[in-house]
C-alpha positions as CSV (number, residue, x, y, z in Angstrom):
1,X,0.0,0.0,0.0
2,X,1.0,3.7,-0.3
3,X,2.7,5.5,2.0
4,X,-0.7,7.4,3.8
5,X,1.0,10.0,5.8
6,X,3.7,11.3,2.9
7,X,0.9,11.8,0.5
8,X,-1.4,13.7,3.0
9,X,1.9,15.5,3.7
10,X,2.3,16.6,-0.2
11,X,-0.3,18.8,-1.3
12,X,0.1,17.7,-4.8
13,X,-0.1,13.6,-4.4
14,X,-2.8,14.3,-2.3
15,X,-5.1,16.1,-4.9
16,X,-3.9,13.6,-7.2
17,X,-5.2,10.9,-5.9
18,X,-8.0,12.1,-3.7
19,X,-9.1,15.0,-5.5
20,X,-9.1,17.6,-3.2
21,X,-6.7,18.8,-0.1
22,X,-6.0,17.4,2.9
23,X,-7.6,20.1,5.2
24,X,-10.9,19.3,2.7
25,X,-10.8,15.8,3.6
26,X,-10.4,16.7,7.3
27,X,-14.0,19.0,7.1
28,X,-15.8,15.9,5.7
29,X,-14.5,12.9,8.1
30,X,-16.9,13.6,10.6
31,X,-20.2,14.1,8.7
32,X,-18.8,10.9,7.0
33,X,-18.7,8.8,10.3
34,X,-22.3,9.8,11.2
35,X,-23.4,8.7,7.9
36,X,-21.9,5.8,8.0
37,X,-23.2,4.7,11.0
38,X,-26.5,5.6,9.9
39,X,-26.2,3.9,6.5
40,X,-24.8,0.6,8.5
41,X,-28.1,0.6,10.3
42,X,-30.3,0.7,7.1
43,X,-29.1,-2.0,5.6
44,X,-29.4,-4.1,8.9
45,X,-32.3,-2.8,10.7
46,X,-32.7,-5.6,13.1
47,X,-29.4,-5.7,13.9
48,X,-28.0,-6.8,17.9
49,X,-24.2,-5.9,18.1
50,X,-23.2,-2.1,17.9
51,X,-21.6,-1.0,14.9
52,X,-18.1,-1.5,14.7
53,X,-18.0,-4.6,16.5
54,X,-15.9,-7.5,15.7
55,X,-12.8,-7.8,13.1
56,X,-11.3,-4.9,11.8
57,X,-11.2,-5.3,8.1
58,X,-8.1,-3.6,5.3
59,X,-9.8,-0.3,6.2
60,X,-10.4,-0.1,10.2
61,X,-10.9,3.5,10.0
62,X,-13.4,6.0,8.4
63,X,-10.2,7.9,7.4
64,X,-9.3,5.0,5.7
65,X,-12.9,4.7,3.8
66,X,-13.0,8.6,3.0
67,X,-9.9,8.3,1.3
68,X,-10.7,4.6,0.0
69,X,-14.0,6.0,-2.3
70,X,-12.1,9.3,-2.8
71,X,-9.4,7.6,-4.6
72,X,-11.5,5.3,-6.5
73,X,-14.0,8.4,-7.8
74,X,-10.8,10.1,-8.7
75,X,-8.5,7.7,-10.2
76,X,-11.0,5.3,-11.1
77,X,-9.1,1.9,-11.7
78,X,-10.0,-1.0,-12.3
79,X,-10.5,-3.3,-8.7
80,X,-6.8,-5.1,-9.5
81,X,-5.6,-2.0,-8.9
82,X,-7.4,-0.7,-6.7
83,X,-6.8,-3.5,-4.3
84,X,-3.1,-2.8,-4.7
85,X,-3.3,0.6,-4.0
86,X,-5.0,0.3,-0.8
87,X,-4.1,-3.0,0.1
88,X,-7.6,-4.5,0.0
89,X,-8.8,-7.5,-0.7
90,X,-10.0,-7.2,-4.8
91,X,-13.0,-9.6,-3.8
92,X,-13.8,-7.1,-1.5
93,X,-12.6,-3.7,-3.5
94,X,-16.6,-3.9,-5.5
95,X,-18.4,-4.3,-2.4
96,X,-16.9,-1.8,-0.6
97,X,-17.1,0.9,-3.4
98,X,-20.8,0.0,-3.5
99,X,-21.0,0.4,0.3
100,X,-18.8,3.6,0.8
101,X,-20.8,5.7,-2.6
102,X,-24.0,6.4,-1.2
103,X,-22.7,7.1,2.4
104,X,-20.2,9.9,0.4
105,X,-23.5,11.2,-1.6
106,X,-25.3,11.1,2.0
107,X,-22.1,13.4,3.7
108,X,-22.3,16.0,0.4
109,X,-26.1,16.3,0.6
110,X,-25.4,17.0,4.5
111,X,-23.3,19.8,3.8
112,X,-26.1,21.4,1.0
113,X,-23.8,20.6,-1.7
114,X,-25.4,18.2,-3.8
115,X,-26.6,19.6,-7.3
116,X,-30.9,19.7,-7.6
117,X,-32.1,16.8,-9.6
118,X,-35.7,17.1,-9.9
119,X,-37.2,20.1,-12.0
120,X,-38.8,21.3,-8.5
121,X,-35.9,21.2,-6.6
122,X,-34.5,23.5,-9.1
123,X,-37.4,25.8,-8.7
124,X,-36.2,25.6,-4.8
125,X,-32.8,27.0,-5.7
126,X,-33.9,29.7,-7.5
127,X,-36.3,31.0,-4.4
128,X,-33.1,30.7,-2.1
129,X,-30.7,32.2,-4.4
130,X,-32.8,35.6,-5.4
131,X,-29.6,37.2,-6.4
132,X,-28.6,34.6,-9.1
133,X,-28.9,36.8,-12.0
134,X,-27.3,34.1,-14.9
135,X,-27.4,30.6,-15.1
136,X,-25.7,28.4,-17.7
137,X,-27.2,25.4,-19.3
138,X,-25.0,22.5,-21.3
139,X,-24.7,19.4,-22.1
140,X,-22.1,16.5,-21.2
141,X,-21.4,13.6,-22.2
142,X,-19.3,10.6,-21.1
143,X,-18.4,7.4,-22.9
144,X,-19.9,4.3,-22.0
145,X,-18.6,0.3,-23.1
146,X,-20.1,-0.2,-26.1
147,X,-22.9,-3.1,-25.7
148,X,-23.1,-6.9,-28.3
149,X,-26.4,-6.1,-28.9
150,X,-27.2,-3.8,-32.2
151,X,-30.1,-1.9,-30.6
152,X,-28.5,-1.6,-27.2
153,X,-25.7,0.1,-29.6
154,X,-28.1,2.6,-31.6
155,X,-30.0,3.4,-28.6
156,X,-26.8,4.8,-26.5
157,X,-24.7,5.6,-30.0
158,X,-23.8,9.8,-29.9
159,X,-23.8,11.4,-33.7
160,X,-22.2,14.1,-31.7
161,X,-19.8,12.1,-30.1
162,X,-19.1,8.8,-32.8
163,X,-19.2,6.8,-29.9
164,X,-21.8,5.3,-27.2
165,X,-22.4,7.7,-24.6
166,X,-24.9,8.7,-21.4
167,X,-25.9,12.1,-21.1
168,X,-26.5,14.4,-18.8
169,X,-27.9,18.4,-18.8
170,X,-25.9,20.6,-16.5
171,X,-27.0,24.4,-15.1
172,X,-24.4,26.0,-13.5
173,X,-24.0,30.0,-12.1
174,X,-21.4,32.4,-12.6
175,X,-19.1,31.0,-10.0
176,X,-19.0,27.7,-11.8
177,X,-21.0,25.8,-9.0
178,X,-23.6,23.2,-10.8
179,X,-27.2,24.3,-9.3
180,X,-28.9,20.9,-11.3
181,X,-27.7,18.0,-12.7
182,X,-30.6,16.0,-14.6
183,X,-30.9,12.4,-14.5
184,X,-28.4,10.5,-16.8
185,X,-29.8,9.4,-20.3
186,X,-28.8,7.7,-23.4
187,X,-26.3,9.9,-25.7
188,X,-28.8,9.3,-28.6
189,X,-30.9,11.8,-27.1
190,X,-30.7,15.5,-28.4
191,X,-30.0,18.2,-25.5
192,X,-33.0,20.4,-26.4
193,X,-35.2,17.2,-26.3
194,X,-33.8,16.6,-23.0
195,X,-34.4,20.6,-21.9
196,X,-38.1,19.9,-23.1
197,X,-38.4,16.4,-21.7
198,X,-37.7,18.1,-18.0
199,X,-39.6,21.2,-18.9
200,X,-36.2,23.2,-17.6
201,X,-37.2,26.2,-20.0
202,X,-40.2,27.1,-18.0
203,X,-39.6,26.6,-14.9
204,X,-36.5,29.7,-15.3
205,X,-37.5,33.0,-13.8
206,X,-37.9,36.0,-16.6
207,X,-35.2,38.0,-14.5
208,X,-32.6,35.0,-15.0
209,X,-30.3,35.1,-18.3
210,X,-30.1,31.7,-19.1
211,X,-26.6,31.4,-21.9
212,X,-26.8,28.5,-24.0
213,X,-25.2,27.6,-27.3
214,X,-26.4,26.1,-30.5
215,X,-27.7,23.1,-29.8
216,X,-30.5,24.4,-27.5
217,X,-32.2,26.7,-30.2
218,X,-35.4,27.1,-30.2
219,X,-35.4,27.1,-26.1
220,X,-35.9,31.5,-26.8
221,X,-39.7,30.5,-27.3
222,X,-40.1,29.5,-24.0
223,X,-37.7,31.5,-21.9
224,X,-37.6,35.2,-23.8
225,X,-34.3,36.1,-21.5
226,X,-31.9,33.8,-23.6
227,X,-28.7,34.5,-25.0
228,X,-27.3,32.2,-28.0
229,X,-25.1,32.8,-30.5
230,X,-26.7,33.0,-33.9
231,X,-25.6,30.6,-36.9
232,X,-25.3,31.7,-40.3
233,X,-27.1,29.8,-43.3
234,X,-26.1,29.0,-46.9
235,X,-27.8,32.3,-47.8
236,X,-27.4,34.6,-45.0
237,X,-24.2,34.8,-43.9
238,X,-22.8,36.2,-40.7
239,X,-22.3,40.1,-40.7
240,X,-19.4,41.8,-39.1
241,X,-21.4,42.6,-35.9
242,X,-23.1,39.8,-35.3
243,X,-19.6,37.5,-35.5
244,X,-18.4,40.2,-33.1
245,X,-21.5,39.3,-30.5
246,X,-21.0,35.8,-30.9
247,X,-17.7,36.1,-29.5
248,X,-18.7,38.2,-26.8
249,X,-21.6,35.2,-25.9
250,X,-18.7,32.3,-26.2
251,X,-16.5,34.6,-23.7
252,X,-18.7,34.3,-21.2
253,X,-20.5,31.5,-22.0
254,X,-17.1,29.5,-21.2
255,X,-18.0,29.6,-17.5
256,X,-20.1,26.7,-18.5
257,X,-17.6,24.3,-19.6
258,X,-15.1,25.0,-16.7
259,X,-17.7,24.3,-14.6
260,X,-18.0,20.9,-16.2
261,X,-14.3,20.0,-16.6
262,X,-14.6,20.8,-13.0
263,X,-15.7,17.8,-11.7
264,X,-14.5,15.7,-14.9
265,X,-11.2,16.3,-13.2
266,X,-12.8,12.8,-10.9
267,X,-12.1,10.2,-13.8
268,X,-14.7,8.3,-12.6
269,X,-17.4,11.4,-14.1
270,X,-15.0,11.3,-17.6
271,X,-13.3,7.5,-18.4
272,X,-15.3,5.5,-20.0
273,X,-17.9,3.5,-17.8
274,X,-16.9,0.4,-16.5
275,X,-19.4,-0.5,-13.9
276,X,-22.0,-3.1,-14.7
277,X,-24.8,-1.7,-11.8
278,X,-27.8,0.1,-13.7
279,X,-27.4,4.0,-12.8
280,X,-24.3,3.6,-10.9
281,X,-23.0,6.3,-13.4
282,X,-25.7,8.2,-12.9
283,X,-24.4,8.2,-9.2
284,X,-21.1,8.5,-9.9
285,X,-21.5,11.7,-11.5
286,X,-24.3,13.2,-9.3
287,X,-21.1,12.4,-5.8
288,X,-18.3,14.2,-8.1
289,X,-20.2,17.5,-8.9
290,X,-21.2,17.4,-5.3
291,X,-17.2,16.9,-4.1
292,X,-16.6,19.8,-6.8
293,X,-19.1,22.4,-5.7
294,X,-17.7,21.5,-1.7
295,X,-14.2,22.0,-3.2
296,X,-15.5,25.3,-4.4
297,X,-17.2,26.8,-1.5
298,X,-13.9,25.5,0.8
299,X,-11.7,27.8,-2.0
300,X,-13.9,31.0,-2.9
């Protein structure tokens, strides 16, 4: 295994591998005890012995766990190496990730960092936040193993991409924090089918700028207060002006895709999918924007 204390020592392996600094880790460990407990409980509700009775396992601390899941979301290998890294038992390296995920989504969503996921939960952020002025709407993708089956393959196959992908619609502010994070769908699926699909358009104040780019047109019909650079055709051609205002839109625009490769810095929200669980990437991504916006509010 890794030498623990000289990487927490080194600012630099310890983002690399975890993600985030060692006084950032230190904030969480505590929320992450409680919710481990808690989680411990739910899966054995009828439970005698108090938790944390009997053998100590490869990772006999919740330090050791943080950093465990942490690791994994942020380098994600495959469970050989994994089990090398933290000197765990491979057979046991699956179960534990699948134990250790939701208990780190549980800690985020503990301290109010968790992106909204339903349309009214977005609705929610915008009453708490009355000062958000601009919001940013994209879309991401990640790549996904591509299935034997044909119409498993055309169903998740991305003519934006060339590949098989899942998909997700992000809204993030001006301080690159992701407000909402839809569910995850197949990369077939067009972004503005997906805006309309969660009814996002209507559900934006009229005071809120939402910036988009091309591939949302048509989204001005519902939400007036829209800003999207305008494409030229064969037979109307961009004039000076407008080209000029399209730059100005993709200048600020930008904010949106650093506030994606923000938490695509977690290779487990960027490498192609690996996991075999339905919507595990779905959870995967949902815990690494969560550990981004904390990383964010723990910086600004």
């Amino acid at each position: 295994m890794f030498n623990k204390e000289k990487i927490l020592k080194s600012p630099r392996l310890c983002k690399a591998l975890f993600g985030m600094s060692y006084d950032e880790i230190k904030k969480l460990i505590s929320t992450f005890s409680l919710c481990l407990i808690e989680h411990r409980y739910k899966l054995h509700p009828k439970r005698q012995r108090k938790v944390g009775g009997g053998r100590k396992g490869d990772l006999p601390t919740d330090e050791d766990k943080l950093l465990f899941i942490l690791m994994y979301l942020k380098v994600y290998p495959t469970l050989d190496v994994l089990s090398v890294l933290s000197d765990h038992q491979r057979s046991k390296c699956g179960d534990s990730v699948q134990l250790l995920l939701p208990v780190l989504e549980a800690t985020l969503g503990r301290k109010l960092v968790l992106p909204a996921r339903k349309i009214n939960d977005l609705e929610e952020v915008f009453r708490l936040c009355p000062g958000l002025k601009d919001i940013f709407i994209d879309g991401t993708e990640r790549p996904v193993q591509r299935p034997r089956n044909p119409k498993k393959q055309r169903k998740l196959y991305s003519g934006k991409k060339k590949k098989t992908t899942r998909k997700n619609i992000v809204i993030s502010d001006e301080k690159n924090k992701i407000r909402y994070l839809s569910p995850t769908k197949s990369g077939r699926r067009h972004d503005k089918r997906l805006t309309d699909k969660f009814d996002i358009p209507r559900r934006i104040p009229p005071n809120i700028t939402a910036w988009i780019d091309t591939g949302f047109q048509g989204m001005q019909k519902d939400h007036s207060n829209t800003q999207m650079p305008k494409k030229a055709t064969k037979n109307h051609p961009l004039t000076e002006e407008e080209k000029q205002n399209n730059r100005t839109i993709a200048g600020i625009r930008v904010l949106s895709e650093h506030a994606i490769a923000g938490f695509k810095r977690f290779k487990a929200a960027s490498d192609i999918y690996r996991n075999k669980l339905p919507n595990m990437d779905d959870l995967m991504t949902e815990v690494c924007v969560g550990l981004q916006n904390f990383h964010l509010e723990q910086t600004t």
